[in-house]
N, C-alpha and C positions, 0 to 999 in steps of 0.2 A: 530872655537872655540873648545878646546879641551874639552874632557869628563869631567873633573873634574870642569872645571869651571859651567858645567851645573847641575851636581850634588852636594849638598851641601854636603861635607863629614861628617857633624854632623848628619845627616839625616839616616847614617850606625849606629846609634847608638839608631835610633827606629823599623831596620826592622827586620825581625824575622829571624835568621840566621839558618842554615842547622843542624847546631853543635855550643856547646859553651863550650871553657875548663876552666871550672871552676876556682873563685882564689881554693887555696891551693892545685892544682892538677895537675900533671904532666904526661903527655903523649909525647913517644917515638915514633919514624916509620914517614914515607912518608905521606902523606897527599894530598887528590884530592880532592875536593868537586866540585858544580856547581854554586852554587848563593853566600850566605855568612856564613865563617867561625868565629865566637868571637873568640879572644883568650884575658881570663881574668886572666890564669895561667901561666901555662911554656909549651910548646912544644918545642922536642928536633925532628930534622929530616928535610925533606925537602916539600914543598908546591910544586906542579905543579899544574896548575887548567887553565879553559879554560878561553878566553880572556873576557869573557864578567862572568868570577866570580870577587867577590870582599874580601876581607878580614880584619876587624877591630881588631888593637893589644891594648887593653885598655891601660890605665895606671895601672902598674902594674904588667902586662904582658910582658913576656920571650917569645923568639921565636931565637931557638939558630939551626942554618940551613941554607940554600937557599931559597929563596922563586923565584918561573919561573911563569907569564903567565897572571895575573891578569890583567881586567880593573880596579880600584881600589884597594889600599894598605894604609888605614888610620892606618897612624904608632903614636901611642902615651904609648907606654912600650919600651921595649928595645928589639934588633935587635942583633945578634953575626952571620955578614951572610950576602949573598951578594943578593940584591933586582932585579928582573930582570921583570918588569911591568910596563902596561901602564902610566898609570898616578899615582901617589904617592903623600902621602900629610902626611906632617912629621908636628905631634903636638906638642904643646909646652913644652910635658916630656917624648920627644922621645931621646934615646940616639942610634943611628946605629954604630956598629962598623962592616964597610962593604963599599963595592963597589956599588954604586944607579946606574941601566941604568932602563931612562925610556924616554917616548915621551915629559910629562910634570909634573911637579912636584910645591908644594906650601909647603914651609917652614915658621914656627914659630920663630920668631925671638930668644924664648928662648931653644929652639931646638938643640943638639947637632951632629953631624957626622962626624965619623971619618973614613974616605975613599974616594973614588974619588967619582965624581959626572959625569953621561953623559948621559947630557940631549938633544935629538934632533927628532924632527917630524918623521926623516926616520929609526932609530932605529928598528929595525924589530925582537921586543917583540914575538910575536905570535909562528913567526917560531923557535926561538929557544928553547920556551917553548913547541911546540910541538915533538922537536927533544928529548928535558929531559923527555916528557912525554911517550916516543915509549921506551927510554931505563931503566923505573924504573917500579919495580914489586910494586905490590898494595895489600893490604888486604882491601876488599869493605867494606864499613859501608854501611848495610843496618837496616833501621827504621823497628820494630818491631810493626805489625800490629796484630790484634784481628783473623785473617785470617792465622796468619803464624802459 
C-alpha cells in the first residue's frame, strides 16, 4: 500500500508546518525544508526537499517553478512547473500546468492538468531529487531563537 493511501492528505492541513507563505505575499528563490512547507500565497522558484518532507499548496496558492523530492505534494492552488514526488494528490481547485512523475497519485475529479502524467511504482523520485539537490545553491532559513 502506498504512502498516501495511509496518510489522509487533509490531515496536512492540521499539522504545523516548518514555514507558511502567506495569502497576499510572494517569495522568490529555491526552497528546501524538512517536514512541511504551506504555501497559501505565490512562490516563484524551485522546491528540492528530502523524501520523507511533504508540501501543502492551499487553494489559492501559486507555486510557479519545479518541485523534486517530496513524500507528499497536496496540490489544491495552481502549479506553472513540473512535479517530480512520491506520491501526489491533486485537489479539486488544483489547476497543474506541468509534467506529474510520481509513484502514486489521487486526483479529484474536478481537478485540472495540463501535461503528462507518469505514474509508476519504480520511478526513482529520490535519486533525481537528490541529484537537483547536490546542483542548487541555498540560502538557509534559520528560526530565530531568544539565544540567537
Amino acid at each position: 500500500m502506498s504512502q498516501i493511501n495511509k496518510i489522509n492528505p487533509s490531515k496536512l492541513r492540521n499539522m504545523k508546518p516548518e514555514m507558511t507563505v502567506a495569502k497576499n505575499t510572494i517569495m522568490q528563490g529555491d526552497m528546501r525544508f524538512k517536514k512541511l512547507l504551506r504555501i497559501e500565497g505565490t512562490v516563484e522558484g524551485k522546491i528540492v526537499a528530502p523524501s520523507e518532507a511533504n508540501l501543502l499548496l492551499c487553494n489559492g496558492g501559486t507555486f510557479v517553478g519545479n518541485i523534486y523530492g517530496l513524500q507528499i505534494a497536496y496540490i489544491d492552488g495552481k502549479v506553472k512547473g513540473d512535479i517530480f514526488v512520491e506520491n501526489v494528490y491533486i485537489g479539486p481547485n488544483a489547476i497543474v500546468f506541468g509534467n506529474v512523475t510520481c509513484k502514486s497519485i489521487q486526483v479529484s475529479s474536478t481537478a485540472r492538468i495540463f501535461g503528462l502524467l507518469d505514474v509508476s511504482a519504480t520511478n526513482d523520485i529520490a535519486s533525481n531529487a537528490s541529484q537537483m539537490y547536490e546542483n542548487t545553491h541555498f540560502v538557509e532559513y534559520k528560526e530565530l531563537t531568544n539565544d540567537s
